[in-house]
mmJSON file of the N, C-alpha and C atoms, coordinates in Angstrom:
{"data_MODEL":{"atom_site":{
"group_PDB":["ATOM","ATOM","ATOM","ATOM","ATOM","ATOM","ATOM","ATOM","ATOM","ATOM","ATOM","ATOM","ATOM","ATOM","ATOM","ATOM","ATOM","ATOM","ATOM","ATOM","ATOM","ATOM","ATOM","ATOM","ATOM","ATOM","ATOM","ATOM","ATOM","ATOM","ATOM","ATOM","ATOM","ATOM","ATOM","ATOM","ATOM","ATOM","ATOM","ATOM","ATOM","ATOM","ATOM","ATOM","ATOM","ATOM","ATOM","ATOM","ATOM","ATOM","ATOM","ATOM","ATOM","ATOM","ATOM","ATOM","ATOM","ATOM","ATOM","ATOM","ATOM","ATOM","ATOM","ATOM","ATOM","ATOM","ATOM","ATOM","ATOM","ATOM","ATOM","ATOM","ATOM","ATOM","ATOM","ATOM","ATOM","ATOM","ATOM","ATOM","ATOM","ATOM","ATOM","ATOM","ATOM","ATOM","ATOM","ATOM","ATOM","ATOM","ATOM","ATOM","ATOM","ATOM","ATOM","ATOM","ATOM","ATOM","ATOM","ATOM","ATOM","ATOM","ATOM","ATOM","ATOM","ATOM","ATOM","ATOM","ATOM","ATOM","ATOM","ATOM","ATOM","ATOM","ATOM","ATOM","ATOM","ATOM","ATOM","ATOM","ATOM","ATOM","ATOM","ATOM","ATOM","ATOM","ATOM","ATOM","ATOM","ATOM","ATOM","ATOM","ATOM","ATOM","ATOM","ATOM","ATOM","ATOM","ATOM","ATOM","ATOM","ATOM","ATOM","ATOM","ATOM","ATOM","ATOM","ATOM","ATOM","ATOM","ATOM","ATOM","ATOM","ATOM","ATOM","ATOM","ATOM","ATOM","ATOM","ATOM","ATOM","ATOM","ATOM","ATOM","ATOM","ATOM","ATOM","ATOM","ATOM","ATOM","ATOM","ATOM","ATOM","ATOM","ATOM","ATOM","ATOM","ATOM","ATOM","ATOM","ATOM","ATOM","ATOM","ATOM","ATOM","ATOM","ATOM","ATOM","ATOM","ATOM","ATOM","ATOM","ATOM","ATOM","ATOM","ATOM","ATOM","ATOM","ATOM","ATOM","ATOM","ATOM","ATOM","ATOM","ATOM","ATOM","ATOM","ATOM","ATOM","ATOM","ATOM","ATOM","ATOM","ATOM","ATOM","ATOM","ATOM","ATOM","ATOM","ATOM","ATOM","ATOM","ATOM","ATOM","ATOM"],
"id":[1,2,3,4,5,6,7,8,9,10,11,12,13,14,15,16,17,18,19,20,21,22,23,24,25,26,27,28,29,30,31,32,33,34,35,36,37,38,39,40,41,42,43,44,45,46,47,48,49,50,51,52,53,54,55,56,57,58,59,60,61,62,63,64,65,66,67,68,69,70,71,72,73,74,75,76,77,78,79,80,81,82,83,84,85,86,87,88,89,90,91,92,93,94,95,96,97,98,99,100,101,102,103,104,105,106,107,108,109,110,111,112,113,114,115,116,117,118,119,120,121,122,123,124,125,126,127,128,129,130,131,132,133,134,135,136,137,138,139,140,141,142,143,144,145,146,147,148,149,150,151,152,153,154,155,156,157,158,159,160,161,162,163,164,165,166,167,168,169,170,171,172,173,174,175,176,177,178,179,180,181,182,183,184,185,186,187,188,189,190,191,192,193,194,195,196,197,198,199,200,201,202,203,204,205,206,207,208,209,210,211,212,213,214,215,216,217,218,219,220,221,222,223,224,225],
"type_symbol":["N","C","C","N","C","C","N","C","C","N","C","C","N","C","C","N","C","C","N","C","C","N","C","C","N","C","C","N","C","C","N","C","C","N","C","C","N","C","C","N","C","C","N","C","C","N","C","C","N","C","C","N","C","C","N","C","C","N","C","C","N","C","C","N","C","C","N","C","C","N","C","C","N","C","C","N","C","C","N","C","C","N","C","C","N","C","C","N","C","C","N","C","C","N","C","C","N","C","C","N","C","C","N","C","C","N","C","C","N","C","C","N","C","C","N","C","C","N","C","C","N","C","C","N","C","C","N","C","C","N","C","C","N","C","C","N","C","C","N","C","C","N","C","C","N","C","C","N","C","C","N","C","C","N","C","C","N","C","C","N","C","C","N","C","C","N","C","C","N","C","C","N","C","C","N","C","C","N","C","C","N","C","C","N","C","C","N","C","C","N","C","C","N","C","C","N","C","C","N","C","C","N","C","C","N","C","C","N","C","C","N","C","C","N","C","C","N","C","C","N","C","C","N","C","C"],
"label_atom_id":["N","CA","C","N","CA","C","N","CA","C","N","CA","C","N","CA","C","N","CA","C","N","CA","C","N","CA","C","N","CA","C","N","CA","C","N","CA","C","N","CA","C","N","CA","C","N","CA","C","N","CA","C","N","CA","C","N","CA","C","N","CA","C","N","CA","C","N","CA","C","N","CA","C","N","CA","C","N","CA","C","N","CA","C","N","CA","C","N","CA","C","N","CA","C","N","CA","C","N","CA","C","N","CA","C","N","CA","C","N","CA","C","N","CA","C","N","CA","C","N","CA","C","N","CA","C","N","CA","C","N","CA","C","N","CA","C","N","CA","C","N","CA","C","N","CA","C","N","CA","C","N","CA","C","N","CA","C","N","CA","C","N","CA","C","N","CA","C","N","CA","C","N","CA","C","N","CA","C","N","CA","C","N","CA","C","N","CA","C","N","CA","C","N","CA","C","N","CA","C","N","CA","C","N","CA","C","N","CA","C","N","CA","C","N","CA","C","N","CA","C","N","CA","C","N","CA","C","N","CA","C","N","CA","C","N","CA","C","N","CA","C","N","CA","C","N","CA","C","N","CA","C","N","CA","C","N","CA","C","N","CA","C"],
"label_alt_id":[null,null,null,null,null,null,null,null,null,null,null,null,null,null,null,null,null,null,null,null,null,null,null,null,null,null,null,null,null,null,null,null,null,null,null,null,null,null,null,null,null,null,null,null,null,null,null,null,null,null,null,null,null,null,null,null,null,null,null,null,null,null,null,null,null,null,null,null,null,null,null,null,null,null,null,null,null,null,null,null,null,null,null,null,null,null,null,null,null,null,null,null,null,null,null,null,null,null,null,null,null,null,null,null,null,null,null,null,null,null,null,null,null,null,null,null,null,null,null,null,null,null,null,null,null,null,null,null,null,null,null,null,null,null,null,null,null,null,null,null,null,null,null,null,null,null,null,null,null,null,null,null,null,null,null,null,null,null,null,null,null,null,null,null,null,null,null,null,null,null,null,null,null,null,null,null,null,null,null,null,null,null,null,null,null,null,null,null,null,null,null,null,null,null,null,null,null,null,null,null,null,null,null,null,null,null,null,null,null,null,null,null,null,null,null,null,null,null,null,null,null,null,null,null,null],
"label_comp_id":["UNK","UNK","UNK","UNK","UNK","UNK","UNK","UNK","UNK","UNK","UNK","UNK","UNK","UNK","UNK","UNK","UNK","UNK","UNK","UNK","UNK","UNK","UNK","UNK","UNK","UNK","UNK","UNK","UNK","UNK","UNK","UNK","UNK","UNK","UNK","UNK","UNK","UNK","UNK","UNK","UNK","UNK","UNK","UNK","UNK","UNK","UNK","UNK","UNK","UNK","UNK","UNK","UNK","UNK","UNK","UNK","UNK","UNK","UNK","UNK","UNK","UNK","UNK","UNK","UNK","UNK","UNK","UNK","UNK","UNK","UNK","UNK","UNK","UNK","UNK","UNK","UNK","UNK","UNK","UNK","UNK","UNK","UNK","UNK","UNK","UNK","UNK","UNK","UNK","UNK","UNK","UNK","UNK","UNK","UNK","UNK","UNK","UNK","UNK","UNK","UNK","UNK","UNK","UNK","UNK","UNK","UNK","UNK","UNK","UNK","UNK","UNK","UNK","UNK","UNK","UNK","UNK","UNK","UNK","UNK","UNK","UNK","UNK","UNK","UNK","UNK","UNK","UNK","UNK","UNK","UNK","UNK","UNK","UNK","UNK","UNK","UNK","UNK","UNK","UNK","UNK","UNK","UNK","UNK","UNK","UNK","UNK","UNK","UNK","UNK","UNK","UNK","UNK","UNK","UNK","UNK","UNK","UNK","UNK","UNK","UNK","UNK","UNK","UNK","UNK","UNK","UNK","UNK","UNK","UNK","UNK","UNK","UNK","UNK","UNK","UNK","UNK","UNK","UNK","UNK","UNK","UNK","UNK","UNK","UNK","UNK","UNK","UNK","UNK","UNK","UNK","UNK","UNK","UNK","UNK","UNK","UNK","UNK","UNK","UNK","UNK","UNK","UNK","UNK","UNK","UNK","UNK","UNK","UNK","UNK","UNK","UNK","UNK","UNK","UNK","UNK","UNK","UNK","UNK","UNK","UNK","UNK","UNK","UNK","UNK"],
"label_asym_id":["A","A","A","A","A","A","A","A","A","A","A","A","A","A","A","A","A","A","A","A","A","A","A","A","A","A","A","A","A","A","A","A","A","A","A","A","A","A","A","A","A","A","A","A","A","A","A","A","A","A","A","A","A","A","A","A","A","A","A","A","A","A","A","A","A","A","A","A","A","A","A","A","A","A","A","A","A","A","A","A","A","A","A","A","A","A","A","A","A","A","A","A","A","A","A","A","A","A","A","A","A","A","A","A","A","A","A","A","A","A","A","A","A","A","A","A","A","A","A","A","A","A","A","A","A","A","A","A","A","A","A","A","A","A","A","A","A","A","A","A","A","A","A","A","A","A","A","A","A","A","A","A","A","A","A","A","A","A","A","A","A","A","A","A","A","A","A","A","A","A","A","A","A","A","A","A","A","A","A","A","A","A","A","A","A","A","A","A","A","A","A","A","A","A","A","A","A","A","A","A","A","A","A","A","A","A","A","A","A","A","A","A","A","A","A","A","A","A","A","A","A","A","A","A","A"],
"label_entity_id":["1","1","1","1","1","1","1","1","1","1","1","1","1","1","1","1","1","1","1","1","1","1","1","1","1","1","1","1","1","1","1","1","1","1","1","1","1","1","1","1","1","1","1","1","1","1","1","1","1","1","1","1","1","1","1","1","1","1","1","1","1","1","1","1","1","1","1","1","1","1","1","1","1","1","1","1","1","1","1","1","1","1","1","1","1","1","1","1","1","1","1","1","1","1","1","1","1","1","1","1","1","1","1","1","1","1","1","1","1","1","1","1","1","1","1","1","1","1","1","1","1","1","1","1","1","1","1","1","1","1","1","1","1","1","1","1","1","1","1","1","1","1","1","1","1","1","1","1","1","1","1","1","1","1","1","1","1","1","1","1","1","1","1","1","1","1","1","1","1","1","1","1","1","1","1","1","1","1","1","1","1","1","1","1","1","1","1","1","1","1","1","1","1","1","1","1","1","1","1","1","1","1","1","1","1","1","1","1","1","1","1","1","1","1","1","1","1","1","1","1","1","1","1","1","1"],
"label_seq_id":[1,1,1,2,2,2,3,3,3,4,4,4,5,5,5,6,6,6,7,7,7,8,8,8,9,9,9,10,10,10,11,11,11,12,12,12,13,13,13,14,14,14,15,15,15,16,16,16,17,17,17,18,18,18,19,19,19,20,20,20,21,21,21,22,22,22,23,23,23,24,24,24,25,25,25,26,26,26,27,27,27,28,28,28,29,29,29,30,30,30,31,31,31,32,32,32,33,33,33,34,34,34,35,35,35,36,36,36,37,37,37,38,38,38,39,39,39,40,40,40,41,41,41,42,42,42,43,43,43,44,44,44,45,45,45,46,46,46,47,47,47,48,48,48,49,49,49,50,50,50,51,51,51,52,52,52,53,53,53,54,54,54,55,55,55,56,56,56,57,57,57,58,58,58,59,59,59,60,60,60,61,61,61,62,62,62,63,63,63,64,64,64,65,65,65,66,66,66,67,67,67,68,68,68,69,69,69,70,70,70,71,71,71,72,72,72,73,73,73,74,74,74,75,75,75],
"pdbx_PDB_ins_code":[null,null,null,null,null,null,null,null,null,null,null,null,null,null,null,null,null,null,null,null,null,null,null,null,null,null,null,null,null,null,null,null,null,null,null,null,null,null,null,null,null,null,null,null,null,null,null,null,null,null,null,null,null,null,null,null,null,null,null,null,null,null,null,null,null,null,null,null,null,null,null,null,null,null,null,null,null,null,null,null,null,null,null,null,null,null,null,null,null,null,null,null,null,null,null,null,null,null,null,null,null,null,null,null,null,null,null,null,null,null,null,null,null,null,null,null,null,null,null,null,null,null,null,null,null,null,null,null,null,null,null,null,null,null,null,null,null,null,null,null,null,null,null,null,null,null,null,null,null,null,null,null,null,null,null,null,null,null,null,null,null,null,null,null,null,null,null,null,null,null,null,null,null,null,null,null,null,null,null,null,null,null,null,null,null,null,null,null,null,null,null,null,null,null,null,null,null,null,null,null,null,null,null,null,null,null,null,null,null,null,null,null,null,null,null,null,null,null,null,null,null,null,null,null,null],
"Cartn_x":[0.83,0.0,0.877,0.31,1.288,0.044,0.517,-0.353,-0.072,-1.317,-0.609,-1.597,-1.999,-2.742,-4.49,-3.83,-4.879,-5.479,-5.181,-5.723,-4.645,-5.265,-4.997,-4.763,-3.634,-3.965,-3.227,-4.459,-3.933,-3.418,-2.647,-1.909,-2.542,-3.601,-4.535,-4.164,-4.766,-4.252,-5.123,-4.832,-5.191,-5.403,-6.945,-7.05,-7.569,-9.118,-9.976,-10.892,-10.508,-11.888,-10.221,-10.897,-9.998,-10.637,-9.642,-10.192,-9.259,-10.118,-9.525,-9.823,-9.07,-9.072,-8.659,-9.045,-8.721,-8.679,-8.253,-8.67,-10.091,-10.814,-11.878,-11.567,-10.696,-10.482,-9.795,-10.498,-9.786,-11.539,-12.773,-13.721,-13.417,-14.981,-15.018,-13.851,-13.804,-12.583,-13.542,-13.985,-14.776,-13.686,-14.279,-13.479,-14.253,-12.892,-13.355,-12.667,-13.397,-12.898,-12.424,-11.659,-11.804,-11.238,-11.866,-11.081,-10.029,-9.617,-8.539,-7.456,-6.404,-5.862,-5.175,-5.449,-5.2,-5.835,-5.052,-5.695,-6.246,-5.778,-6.163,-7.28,-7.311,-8.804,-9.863,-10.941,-12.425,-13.206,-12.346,-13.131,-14.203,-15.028,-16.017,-16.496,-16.986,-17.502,-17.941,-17.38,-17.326,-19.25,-19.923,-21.184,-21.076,-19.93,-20.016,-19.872,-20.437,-20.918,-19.496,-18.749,-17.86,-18.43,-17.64,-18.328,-17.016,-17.361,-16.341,-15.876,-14.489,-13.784,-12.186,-12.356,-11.463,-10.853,-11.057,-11.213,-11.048,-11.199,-10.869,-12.207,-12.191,-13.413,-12.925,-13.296,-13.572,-14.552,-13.986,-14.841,-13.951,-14.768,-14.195,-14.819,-14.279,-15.168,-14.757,-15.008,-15.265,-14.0,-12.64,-12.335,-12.939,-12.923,-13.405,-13.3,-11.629,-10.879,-10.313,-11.268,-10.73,-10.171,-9.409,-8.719,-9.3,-9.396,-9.758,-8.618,-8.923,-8.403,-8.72,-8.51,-8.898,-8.253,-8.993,-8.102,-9.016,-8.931,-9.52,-9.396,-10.509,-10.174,-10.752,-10.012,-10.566,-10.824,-11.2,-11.633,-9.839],
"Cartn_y":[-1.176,0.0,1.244,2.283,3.463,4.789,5.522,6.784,7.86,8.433,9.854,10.511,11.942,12.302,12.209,11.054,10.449,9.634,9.179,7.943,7.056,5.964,4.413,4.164,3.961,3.401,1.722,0.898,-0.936,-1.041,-2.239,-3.203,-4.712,-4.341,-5.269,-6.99,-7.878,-9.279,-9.899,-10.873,-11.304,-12.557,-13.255,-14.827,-14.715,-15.493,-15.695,-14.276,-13.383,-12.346,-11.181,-9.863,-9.378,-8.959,-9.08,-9.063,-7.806,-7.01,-5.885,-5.727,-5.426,-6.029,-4.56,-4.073,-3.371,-3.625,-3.054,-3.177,-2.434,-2.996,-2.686,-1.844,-1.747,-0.632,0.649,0.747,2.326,2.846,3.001,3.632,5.144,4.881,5.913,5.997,5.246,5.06,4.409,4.933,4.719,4.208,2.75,2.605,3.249,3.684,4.462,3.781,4.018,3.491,4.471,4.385,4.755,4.408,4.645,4.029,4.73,6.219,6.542,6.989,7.505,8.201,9.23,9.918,11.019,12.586,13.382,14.35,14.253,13.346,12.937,12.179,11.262,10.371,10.423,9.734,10.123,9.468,9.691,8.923,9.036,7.699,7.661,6.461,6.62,6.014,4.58,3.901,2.244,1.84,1.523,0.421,-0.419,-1.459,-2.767,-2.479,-3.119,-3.292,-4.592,-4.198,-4.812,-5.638,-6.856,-7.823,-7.839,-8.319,-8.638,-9.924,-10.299,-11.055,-10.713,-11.594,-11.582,-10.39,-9.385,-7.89,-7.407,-7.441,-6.669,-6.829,-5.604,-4.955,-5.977,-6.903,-7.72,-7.039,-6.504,-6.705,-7.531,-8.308,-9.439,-9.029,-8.595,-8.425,-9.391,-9.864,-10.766,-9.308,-10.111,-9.391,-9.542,-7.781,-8.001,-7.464,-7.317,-7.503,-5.601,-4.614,-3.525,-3.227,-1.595,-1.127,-0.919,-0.911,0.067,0.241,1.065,1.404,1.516,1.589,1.25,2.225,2.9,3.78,3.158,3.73,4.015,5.528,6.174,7.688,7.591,8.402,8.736,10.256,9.952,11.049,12.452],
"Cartn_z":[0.0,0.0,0.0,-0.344,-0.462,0.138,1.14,0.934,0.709,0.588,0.333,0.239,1.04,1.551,1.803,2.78,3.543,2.09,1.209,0.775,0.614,0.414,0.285,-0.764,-1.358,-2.342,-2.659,-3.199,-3.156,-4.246,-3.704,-5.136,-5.177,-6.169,-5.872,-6.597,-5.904,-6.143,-6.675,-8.058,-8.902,-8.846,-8.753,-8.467,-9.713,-9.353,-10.691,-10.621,-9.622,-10.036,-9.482,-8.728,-7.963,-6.771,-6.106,-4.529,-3.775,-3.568,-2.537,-1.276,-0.165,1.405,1.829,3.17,3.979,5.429,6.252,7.659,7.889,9.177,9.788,10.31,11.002,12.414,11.88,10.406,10.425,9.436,10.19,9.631,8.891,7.756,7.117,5.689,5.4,4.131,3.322,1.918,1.036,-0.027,-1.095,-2.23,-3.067,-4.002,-4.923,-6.454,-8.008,-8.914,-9.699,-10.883,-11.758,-12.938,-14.496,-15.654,-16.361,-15.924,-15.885,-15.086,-15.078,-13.953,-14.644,-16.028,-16.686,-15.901,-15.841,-15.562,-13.899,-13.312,-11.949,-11.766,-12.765,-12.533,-12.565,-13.607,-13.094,-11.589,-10.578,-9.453,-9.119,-8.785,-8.185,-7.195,-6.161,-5.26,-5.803,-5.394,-5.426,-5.499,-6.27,-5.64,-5.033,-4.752,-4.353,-2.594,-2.214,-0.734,-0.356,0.607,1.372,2.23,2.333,3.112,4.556,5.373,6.757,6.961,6.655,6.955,7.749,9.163,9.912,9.792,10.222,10.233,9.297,8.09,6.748,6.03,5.619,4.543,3.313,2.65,1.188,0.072,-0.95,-2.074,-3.17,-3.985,-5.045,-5.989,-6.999,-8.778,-9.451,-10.907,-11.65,-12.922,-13.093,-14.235,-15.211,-15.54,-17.341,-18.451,-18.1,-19.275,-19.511,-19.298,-19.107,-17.778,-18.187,-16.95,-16.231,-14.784,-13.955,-12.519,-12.33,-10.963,-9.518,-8.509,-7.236,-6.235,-5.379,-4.04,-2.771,-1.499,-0.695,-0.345,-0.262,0.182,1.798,2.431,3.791,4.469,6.024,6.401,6.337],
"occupancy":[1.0,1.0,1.0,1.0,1.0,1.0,1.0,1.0,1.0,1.0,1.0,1.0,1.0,1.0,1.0,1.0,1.0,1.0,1.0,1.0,1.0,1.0,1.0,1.0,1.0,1.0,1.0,1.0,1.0,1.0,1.0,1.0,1.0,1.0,1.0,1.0,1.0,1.0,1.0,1.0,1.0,1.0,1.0,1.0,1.0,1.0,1.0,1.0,1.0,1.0,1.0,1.0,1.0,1.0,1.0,1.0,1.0,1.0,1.0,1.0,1.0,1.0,1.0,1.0,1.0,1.0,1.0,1.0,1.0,1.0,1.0,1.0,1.0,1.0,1.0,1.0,1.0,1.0,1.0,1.0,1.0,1.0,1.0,1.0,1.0,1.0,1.0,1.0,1.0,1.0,1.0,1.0,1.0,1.0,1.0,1.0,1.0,1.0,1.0,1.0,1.0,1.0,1.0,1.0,1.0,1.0,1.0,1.0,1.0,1.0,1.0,1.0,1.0,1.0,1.0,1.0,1.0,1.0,1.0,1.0,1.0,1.0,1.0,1.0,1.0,1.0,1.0,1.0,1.0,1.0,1.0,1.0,1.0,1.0,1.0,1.0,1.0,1.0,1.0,1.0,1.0,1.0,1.0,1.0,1.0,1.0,1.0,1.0,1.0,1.0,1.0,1.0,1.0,1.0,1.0,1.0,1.0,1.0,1.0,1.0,1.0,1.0,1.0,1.0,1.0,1.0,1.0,1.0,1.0,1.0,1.0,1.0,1.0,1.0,1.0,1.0,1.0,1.0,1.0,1.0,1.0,1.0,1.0,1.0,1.0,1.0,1.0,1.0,1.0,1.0,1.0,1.0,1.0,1.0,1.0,1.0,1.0,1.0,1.0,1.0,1.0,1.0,1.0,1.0,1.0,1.0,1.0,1.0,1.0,1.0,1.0,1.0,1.0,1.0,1.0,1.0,1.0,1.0,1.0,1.0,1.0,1.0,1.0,1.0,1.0],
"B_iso_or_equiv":[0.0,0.0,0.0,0.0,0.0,0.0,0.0,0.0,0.0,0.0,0.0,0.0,0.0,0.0,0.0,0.0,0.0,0.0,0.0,0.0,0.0,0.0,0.0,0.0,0.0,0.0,0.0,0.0,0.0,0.0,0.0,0.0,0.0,0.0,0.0,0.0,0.0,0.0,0.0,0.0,0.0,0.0,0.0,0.0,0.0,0.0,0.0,0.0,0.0,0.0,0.0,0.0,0.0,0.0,0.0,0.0,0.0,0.0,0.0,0.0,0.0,0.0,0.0,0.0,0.0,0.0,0.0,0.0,0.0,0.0,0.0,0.0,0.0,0.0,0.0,0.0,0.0,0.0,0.0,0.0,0.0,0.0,0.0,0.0,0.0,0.0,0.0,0.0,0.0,0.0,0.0,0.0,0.0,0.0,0.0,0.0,0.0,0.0,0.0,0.0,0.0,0.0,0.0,0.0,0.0,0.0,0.0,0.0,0.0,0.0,0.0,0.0,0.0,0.0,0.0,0.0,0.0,0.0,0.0,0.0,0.0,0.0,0.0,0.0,0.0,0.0,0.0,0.0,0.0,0.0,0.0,0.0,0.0,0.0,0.0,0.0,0.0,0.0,0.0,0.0,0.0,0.0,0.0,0.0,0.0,0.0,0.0,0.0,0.0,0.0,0.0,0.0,0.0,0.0,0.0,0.0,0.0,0.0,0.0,0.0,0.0,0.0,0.0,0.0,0.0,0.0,0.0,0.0,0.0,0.0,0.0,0.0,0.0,0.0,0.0,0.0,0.0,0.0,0.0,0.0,0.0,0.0,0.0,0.0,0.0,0.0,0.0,0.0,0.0,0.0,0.0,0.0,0.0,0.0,0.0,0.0,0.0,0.0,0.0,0.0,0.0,0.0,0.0,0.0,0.0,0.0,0.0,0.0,0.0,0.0,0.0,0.0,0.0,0.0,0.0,0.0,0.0,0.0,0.0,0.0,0.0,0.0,0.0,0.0,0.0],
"pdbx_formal_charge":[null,null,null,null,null,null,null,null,null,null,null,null,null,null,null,null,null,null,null,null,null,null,null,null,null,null,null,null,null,null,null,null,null,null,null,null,null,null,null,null,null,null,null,null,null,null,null,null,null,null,null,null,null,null,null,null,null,null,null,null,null,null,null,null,null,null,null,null,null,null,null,null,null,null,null,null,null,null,null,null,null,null,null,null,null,null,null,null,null,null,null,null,null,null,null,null,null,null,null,null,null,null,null,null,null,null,null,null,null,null,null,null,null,null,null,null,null,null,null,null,null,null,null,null,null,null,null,null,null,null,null,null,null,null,null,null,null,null,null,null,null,null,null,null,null,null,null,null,null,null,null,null,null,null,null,null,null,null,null,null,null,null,null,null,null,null,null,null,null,null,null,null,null,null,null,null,null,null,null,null,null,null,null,null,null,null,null,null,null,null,null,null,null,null,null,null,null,null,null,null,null,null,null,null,null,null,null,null,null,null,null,null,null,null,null,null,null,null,null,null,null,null,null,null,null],
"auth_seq_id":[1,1,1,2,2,2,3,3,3,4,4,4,5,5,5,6,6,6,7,7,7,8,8,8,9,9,9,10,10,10,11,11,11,12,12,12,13,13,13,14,14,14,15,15,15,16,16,16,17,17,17,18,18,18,19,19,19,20,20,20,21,21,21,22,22,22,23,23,23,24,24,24,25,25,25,26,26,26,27,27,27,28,28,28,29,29,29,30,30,30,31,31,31,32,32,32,33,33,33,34,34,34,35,35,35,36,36,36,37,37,37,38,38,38,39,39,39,40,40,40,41,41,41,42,42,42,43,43,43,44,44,44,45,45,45,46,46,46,47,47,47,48,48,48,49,49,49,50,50,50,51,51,51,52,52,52,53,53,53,54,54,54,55,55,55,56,56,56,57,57,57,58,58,58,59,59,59,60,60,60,61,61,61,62,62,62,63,63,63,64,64,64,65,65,65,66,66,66,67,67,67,68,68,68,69,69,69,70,70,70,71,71,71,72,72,72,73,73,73,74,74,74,75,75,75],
"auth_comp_id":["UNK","UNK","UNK","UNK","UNK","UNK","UNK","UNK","UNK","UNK","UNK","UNK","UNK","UNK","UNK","UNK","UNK","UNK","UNK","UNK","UNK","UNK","UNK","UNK","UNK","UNK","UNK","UNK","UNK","UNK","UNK","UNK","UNK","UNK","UNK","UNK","UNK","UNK","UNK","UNK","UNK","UNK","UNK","UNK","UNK","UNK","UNK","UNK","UNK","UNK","UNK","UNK","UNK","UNK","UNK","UNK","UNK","UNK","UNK","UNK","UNK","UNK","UNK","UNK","UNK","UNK","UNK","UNK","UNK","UNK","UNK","UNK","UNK","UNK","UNK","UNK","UNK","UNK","UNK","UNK","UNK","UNK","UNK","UNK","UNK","UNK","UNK","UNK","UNK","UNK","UNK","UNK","UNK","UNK","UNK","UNK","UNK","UNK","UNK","UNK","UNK","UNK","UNK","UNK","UNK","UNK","UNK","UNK","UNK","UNK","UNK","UNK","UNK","UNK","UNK","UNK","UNK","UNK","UNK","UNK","UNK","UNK","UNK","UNK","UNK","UNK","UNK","UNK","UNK","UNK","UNK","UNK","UNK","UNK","UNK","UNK","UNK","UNK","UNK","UNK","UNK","UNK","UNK","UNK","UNK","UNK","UNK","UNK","UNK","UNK","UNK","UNK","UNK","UNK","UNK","UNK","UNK","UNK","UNK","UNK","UNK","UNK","UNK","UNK","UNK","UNK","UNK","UNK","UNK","UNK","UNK","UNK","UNK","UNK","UNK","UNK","UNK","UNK","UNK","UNK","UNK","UNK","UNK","UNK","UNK","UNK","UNK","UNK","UNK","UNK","UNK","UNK","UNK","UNK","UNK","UNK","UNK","UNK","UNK","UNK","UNK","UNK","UNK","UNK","UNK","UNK","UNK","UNK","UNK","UNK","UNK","UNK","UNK","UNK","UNK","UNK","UNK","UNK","UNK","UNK","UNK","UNK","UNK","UNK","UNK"],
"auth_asym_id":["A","A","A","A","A","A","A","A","A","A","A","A","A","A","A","A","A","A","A","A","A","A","A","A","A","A","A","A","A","A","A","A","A","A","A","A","A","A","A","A","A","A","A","A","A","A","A","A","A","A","A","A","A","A","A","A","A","A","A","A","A","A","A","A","A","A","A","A","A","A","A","A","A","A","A","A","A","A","A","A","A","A","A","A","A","A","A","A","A","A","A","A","A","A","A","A","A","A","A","A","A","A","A","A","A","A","A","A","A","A","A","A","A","A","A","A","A","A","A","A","A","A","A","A","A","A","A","A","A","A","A","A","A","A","A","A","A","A","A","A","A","A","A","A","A","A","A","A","A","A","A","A","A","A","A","A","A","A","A","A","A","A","A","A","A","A","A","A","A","A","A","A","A","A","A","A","A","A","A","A","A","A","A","A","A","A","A","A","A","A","A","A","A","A","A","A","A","A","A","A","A","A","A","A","A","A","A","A","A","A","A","A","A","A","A","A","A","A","A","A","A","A","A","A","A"],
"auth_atom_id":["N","CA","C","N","CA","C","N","CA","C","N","CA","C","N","CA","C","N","CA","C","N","CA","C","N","CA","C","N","CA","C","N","CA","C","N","CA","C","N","CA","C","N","CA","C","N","CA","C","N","CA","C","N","CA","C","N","CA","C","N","CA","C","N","CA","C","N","CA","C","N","CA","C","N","CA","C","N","CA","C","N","CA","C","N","CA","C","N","CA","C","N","CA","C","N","CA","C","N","CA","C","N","CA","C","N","CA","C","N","CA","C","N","CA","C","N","CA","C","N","CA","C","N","CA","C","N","CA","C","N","CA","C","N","CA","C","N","CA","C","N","CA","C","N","CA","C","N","CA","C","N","CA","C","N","CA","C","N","CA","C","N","CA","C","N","CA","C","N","CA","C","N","CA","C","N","CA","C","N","CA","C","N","CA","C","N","CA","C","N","CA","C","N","CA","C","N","CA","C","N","CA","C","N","CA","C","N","CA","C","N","CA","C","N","CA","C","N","CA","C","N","CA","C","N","CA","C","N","CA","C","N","CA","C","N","CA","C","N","CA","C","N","CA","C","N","CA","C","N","CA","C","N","CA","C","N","CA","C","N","CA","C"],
"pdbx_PDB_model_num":[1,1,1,1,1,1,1,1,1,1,1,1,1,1,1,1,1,1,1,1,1,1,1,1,1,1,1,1,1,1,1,1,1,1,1,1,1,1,1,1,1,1,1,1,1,1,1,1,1,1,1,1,1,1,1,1,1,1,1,1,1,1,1,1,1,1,1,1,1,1,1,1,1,1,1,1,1,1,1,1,1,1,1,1,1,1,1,1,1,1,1,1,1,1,1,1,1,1,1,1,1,1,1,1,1,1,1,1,1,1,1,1,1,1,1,1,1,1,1,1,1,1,1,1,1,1,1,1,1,1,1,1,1,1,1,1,1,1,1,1,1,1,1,1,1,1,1,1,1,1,1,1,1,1,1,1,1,1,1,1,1,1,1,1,1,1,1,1,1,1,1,1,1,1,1,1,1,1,1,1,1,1,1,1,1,1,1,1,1,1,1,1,1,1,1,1,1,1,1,1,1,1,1,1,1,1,1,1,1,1,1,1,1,1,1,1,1,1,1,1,1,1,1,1,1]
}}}
C-alpha cells in the first residue's frame, strides 16, 4: 500500500476475479474506482458493498478484461 494524503492506495491481487481487502479498524474510508488516472482520474464512489472477513473490509469483482483502478479515500 502506499499513501498519500490520507488515501490508500492498493496493489490489488489477482485470483480468478480481484479481490480488494482493507482493515476494519480504520472507519469511514470509502473505495473508490476509476477508468482513468489522466488528468487525476475520473473517481467515483465504489457500488459494491464490502463484506467482513477476519477484520478486513472484502470486495471481489469478476475481471473483465478492461482497466480500472482502485483507491480508498478517507476522512
Amino acid at each position: 500500500m502506499k499513501l498519500n494524503n490520507n488515501n490508500i492506495f492498493l496493489l490489488p491481487v489477482l485470483l480468478a476475479g480481484l479481490s480488494l481487502q482493507w482493515l476494519t479498524n480504520y472507519p469511514g474510508y470509502v473505495l473508490q474506482t476509476a477508468t482513468t488516472l489522466a488528468n487525476g482520474g475520473d473517481w467515483q464512489d465504489s457500488t459494491a458493498i464490502p463484506t467482513q472477513t477476519n477484520g478486513q473490509n472484502v470486495v471481489t469483482m469478476l475481471t473483465s478484461g478492461s482497466a480500472g483502478f482502485f483507491r480508498l479515500c478517507g476522512p
